[in-house]
C-alpha positions as CSV (number, residue, x, y, z in Angstrom):
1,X,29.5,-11.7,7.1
2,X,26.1,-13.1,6.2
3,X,24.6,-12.8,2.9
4,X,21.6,-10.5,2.3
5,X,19.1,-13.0,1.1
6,X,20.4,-15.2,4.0
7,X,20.1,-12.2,6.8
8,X,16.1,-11.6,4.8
9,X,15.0,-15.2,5.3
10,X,16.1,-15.4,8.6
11,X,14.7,-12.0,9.7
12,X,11.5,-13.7,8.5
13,X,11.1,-16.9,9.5
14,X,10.8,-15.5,13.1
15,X,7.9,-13.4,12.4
16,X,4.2,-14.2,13.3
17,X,1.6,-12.2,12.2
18,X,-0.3,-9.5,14.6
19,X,-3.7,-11.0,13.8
20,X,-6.9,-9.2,12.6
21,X,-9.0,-6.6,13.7
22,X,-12.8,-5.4,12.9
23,X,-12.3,-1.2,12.0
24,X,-15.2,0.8,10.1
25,X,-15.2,1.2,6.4
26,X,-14.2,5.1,7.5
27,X,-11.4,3.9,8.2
28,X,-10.1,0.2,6.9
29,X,-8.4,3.1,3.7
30,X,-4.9,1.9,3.2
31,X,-5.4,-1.9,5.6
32,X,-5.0,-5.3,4.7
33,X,-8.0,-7.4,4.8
34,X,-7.8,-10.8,6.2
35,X,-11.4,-11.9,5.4
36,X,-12.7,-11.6,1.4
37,X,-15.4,-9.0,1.0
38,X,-18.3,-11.4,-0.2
39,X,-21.3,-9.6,-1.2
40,X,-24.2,-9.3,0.7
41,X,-26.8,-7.7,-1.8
42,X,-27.0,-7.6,-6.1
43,X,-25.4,-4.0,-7.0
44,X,-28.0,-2.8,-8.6
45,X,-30.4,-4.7,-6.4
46,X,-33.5,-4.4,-8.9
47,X,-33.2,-3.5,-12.4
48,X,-33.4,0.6,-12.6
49,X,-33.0,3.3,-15.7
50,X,-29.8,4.5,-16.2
51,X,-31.2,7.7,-18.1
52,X,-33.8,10.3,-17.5
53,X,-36.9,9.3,-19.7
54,X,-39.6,7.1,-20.1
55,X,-40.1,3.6,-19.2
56,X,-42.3,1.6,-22.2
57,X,-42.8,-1.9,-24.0
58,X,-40.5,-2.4,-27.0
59,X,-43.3,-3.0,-28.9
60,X,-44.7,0.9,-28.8
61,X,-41.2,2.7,-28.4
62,X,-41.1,3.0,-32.5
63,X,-40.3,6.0,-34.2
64,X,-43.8,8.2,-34.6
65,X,-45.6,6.5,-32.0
66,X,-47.6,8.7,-29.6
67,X,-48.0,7.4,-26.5
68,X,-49.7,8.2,-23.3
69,X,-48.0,9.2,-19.9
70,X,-49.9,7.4,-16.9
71,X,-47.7,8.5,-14.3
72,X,-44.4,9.0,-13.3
73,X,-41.5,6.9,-10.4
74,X,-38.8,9.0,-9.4
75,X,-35.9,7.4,-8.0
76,X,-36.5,5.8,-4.3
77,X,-40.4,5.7,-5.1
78,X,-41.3,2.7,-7.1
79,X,-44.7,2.4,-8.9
80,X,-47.1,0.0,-8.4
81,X,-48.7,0.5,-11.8
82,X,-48.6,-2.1,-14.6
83,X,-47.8,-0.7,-17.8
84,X,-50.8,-1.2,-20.6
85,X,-50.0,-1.1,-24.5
86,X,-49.9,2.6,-26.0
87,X,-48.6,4.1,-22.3
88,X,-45.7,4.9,-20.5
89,X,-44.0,6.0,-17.4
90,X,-42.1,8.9,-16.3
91,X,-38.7,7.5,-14.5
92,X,-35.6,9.3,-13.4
93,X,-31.9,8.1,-13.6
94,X,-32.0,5.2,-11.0
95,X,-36.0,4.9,-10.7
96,X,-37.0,1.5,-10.9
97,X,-38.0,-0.3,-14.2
98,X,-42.3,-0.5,-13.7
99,X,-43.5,-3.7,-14.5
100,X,-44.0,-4.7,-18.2
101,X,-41.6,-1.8,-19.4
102,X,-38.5,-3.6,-21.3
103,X,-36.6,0.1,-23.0
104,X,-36.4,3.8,-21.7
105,X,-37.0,6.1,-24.4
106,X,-35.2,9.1,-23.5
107,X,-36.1,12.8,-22.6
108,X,-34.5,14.4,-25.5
109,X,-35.9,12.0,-27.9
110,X,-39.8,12.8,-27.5
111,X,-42.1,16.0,-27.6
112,X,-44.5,15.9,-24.4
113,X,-47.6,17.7,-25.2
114,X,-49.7,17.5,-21.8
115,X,-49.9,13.8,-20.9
116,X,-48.8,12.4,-24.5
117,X,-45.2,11.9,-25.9
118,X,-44.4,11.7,-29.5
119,X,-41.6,9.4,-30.2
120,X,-38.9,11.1,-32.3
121,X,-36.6,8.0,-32.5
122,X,-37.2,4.0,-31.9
123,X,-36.1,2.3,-28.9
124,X,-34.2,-1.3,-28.3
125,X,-35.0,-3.9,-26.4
126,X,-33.6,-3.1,-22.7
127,X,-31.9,0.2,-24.0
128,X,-31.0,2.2,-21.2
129,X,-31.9,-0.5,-18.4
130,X,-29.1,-1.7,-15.8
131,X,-30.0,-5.0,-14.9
132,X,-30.4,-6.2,-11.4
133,X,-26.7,-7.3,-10.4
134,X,-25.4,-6.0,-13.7
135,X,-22.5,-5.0,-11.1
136,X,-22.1,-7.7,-9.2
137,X,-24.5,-10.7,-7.5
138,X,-25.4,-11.3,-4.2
139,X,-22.8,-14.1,-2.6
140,X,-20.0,-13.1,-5.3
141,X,-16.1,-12.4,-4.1
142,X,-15.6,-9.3,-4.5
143,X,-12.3,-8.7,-2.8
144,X,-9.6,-11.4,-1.5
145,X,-7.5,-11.3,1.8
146,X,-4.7,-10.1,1.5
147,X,-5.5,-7.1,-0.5
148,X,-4.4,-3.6,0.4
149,X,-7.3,-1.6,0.4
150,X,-7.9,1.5,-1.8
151,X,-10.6,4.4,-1.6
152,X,-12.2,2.4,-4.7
153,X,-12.1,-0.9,-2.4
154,X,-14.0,0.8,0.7
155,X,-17.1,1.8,-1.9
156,X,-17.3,-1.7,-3.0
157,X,-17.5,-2.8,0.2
158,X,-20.3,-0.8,1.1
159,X,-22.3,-1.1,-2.2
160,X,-22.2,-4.5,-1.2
161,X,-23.5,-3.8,2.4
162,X,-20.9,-3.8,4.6
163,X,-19.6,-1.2,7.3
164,X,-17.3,-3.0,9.0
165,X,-14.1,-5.2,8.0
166,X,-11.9,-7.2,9.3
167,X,-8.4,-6.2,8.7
168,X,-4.8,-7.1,9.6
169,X,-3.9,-5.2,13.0
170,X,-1.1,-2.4,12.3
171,X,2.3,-3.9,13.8
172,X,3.4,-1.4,16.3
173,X,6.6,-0.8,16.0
174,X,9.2,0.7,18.5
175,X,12.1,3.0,17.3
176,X,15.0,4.0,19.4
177,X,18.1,5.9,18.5
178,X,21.4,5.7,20.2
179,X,23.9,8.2,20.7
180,X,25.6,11.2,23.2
181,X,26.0,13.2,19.5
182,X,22.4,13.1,18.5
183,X,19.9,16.0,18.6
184,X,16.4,16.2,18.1
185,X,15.2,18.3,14.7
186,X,14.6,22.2,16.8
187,X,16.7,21.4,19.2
188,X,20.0,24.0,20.4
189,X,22.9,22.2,19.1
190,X,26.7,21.6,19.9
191,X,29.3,21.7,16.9
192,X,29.7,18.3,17.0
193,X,25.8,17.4,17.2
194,X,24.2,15.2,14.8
195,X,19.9,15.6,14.5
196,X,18.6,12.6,14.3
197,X,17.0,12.6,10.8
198,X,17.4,8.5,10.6
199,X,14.7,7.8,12.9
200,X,11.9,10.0,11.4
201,X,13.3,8.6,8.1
202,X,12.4,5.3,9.4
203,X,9.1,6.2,10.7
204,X,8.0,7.5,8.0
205,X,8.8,4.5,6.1
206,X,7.4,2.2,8.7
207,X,4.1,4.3,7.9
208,X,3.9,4.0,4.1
209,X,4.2,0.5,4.1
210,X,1.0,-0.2,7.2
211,X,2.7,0.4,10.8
212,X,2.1,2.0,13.8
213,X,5.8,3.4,14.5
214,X,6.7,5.2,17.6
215,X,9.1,7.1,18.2
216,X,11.2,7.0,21.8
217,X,12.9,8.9,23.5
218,X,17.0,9.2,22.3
219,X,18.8,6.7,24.8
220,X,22.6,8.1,25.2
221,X,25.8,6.1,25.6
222,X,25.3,4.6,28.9
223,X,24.1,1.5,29.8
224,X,21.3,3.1,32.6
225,X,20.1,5.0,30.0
226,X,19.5,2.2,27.3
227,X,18.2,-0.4,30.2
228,X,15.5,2.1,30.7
229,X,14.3,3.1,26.8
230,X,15.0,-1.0,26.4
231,X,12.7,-1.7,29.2
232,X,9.8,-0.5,26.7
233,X,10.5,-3.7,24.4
234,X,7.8,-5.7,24.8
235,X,5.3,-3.2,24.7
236,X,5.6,-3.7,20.6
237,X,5.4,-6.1,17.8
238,X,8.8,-5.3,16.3
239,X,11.7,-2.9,17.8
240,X,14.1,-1.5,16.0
241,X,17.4,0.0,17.3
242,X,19.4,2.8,15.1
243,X,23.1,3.2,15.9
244,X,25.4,1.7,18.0
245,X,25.7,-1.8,17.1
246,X,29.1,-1.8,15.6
247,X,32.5,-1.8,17.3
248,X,33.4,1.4,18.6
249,X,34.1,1.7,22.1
250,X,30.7,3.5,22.9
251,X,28.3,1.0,20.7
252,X,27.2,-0.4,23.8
253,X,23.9,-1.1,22.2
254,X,24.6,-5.0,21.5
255,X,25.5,-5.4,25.5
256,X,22.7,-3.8,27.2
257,X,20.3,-5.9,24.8
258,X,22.1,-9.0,26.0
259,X,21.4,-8.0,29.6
260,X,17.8,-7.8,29.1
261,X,17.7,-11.4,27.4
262,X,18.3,-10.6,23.6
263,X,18.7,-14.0,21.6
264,X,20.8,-12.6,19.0
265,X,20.8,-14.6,15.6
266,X,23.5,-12.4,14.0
267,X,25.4,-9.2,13.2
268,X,27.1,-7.7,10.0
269,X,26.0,-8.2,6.6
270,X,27.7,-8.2,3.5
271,X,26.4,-5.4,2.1
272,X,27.2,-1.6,1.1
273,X,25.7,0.4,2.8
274,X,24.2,-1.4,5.9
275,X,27.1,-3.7,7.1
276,X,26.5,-3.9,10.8
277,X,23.2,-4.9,10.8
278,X,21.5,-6.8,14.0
279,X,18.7,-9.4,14.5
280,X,17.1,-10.7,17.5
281,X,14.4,-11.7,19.9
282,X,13.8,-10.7,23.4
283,X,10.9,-12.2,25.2
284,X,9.4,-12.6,21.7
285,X,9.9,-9.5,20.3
286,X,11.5,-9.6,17.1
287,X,14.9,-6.8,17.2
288,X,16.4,-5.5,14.1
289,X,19.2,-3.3,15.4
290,X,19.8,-0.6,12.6
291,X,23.2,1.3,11.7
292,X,23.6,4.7,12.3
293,X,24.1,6.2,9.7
294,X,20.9,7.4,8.4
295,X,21.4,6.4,4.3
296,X,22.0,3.1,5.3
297,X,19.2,2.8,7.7
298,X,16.9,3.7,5.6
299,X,18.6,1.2,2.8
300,X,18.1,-1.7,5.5
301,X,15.0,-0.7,6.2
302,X,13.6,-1.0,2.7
303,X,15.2,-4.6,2.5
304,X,14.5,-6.3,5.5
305,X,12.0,-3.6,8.3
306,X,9.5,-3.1,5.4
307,X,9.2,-7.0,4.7
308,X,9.0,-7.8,8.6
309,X,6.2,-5.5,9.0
310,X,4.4,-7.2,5.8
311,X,5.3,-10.3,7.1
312,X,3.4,-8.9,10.7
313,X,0.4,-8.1,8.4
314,X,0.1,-11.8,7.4
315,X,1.3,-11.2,3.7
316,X,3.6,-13.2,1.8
317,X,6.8,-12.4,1.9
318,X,9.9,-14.0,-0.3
319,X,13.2,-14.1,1.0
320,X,14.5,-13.0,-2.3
321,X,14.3,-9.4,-2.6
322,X,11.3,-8.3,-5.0
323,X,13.6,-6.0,-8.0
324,X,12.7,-5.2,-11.4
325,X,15.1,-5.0,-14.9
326,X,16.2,-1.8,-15.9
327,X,19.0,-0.7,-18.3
328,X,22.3,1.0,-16.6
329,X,22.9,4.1,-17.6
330,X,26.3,4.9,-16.8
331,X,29.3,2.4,-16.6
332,X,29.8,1.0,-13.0
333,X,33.1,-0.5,-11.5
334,X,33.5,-4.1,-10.6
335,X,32.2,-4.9,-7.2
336,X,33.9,-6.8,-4.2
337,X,32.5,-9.4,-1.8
338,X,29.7,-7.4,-0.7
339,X,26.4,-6.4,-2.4
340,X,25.7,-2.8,-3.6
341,X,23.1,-0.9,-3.3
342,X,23.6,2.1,-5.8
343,X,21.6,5.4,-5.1
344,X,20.4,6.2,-8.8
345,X,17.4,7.9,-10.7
346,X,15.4,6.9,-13.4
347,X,15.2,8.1,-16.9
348,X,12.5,7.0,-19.4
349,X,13.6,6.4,-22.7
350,X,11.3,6.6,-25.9
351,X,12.8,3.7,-27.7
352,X,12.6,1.3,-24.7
353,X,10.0,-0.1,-22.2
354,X,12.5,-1.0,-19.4
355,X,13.8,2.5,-17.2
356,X,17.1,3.6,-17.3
357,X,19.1,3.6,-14.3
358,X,21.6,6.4,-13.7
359,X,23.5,6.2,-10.4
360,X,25.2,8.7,-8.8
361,X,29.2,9.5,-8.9
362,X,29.2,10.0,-5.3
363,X,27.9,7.1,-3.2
364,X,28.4,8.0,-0.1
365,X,26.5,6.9,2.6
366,X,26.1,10.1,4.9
367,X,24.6,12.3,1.9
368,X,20.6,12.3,2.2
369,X,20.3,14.7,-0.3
370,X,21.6,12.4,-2.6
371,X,19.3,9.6,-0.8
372,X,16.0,12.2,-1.3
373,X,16.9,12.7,-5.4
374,X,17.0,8.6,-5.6
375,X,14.3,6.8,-7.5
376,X,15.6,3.4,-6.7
377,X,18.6,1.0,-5.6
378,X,20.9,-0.1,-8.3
379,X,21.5,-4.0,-7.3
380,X,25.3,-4.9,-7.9
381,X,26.2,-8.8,-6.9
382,X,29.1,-9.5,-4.7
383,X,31.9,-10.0,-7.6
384,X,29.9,-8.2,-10.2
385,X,32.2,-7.9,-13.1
386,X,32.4,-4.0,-14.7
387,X,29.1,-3.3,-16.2
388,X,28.4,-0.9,-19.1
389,X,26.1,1.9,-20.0
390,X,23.4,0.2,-21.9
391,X,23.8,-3.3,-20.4
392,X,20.8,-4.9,-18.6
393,X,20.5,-4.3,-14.4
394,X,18.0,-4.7,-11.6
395,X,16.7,-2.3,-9.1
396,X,14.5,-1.6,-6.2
397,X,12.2,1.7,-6.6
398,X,12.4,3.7,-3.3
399,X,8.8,4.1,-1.5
């Protein structure tokens, strides 16, 4: 059985990215941008008050001083008027700063008796004045490729003048569960039915992390039936099988890929859960053939789908599996040849920085309940020794 880092990089290393695309600032929310978001215009792009007041020289803004009001420049209507000593100007948060004026002396800091103003404090030199491009400059980077985009991102970008960005396409990715057993969620079922919870588990995934998934139609245990839903393959960027790769007599899954041209690069991992895993290529198309059973397609989907579709996305992507340190809080048994991946909440503790892992008695693989109350993976190496309560771990946080 191949080893997990092993199985990652060479999942990988066959991946090309989907190129970019241009979408609106509406909606580039949540993308990856391939090109850096370089400002087009200052932000502010002249020099404006950032209070309600009066716009004066330094020089008359001291405590006593009357001075007179020549005029006024609300916000959007700039005035043409050069201040003269012993006046000011009327301005507005976001008016323009008139020419000659150097401090805003504000509102609630003068009495205004017809067209005069008695100062009832002194004013600083450029007090209450955002400078052009105090926010940023024309021609700065503002935001790097590569960068998942937040709502705070898109209102840069259009402070500094764009409405359009180029972005990494979303991968599209196909998703087709296997099995005479399975049922859709709704549908009338047989005793023995199963509903086919992994596949919306996976889409879901494939979704938080940037792709397109779609979900086909449930191929049964026949080989017409999966040469027609495998016939869809190359309408997507990455496909993804769930179920019947193993070697039961009805995992015919592995066959019927082989009949349509798959170039399979291998099958079963050593790991718990997720041991029959599958990767491939068929005219292209990168395959990642997922096990049944719905905990550990969602466990192989968080170590090796949600990295290929970054990797589609043109981001980085290690082969060693990103994991953080955490303290174990609850003894765990020595492990075998394959690596663990421990279902397990987190507890913060007040005397330490680093979260507590606590994972479950029950590991089993075909409890989602278990799967949903998870906050993380507990990492176990193949061979770990026994490990103790209080001893230090690693772990993946779930998405």
């Amino acid at each position: 059985m191949l080893d997990v880092a092993v199985a990652r990089a060479r999942i990988l290393e066959k991946i090309s990215p989907c190129g970019p695309e241009t979408v609106s600032l509406a909606d580039a929310t949540g993308r990856i941008l391939v090109e850096p978001v370089v400002a087009r215009l200052s932000n502010p792009p002249v020099s404006v008050s950032a209070m309600d007041g009066y716009a004066a020289r330094t020089e008359d803004a001291i405590k006593g001083a009357v001075l007179t009001v020549t005029g006024e420049a609300p916000a959007g209507h700039p005035t043409t008027q050069h201040i003269a000593p012993g006046t000011c100007i009327r301005v507005f948060t976001g008016s323009q700063i008139p020419a000659g004026t150097s401090t805003i002396i504000l509102q609630e800091n003068v009495i205004r008796e017809g067209e005069s103003i008695s100062l009832q404090t002194s004013s600083d030199e450029q007090q209450f004045i955002r400078r052009q491009g105090k926010d940023f400059q024309k021609g700065q980077t503002l935001l790097s490729a590569g960068k998942r985009l937040t709502a705070r991102d898109i209102g840069l970008a259009a402070a500094a003048g764009y409405t359009w960005l180029s972005v990494a396409q979303r991968p599209r990715v196909g998703i087709l569960s296997t099995g005479d057993e399975l049922t859709l969620p709704g549908d009338p079922t047989q005793p023995d039915s199963i509903v086919n919870s992994a596949a919306f588990m996976v889409s879901g995934l494939l979704r938080t992390v940037g792709a397109e998934p779609v979900i086909l139609p449930i191929a049964r245990d026949n080989h017409t039936a999966l040469a027609s839903a495998l016939a869809h393959t190359t309408r997507f960027d990455l496909f993804i099988t769930i179920g019947g790769a193993s070697v039961g007599t009805y995992d015919i899954v592995q066959d019927a890929l082989k009949a349509h041209g798959l170039s399979l690069d291998f099958w079963k991992i050593a790991m718990r859960p997720g041991k029959p895993l599958m990767s491939g290529q068929i005219q292209g198309t990168p395959i990642i053939g997922l096990p049944g059973n719905p905990v550990a397609a969602m466990v192989c989907s968080v170590i090796f789908v949600a990295p290929a579709v970054h990797a589609l996305m043109g981001q980085p992507v290690s082969a060693d599996i990103e994991s953080e340190n955490a303290i174990l809080g609850a003894d765990v048994r020595q492990n075998d040849h394959r690596q663990d991946f421990l279902r397990c909440t987190l507890v913060k503790k007040p005397e330490s920085d680093l979260p507590v892992a606590v994972p479950f008695d029950s590991q089993d693989s075909a409890q989602l309940c278990i799967l949903s109350q998870s906050d993380a993976l507990l990492l176990r190496a193949p061979g770990a020794p026994l490990a103790q309560a209080g001893t230090p771990c690693r772990i993946i946080r779930l998405p």
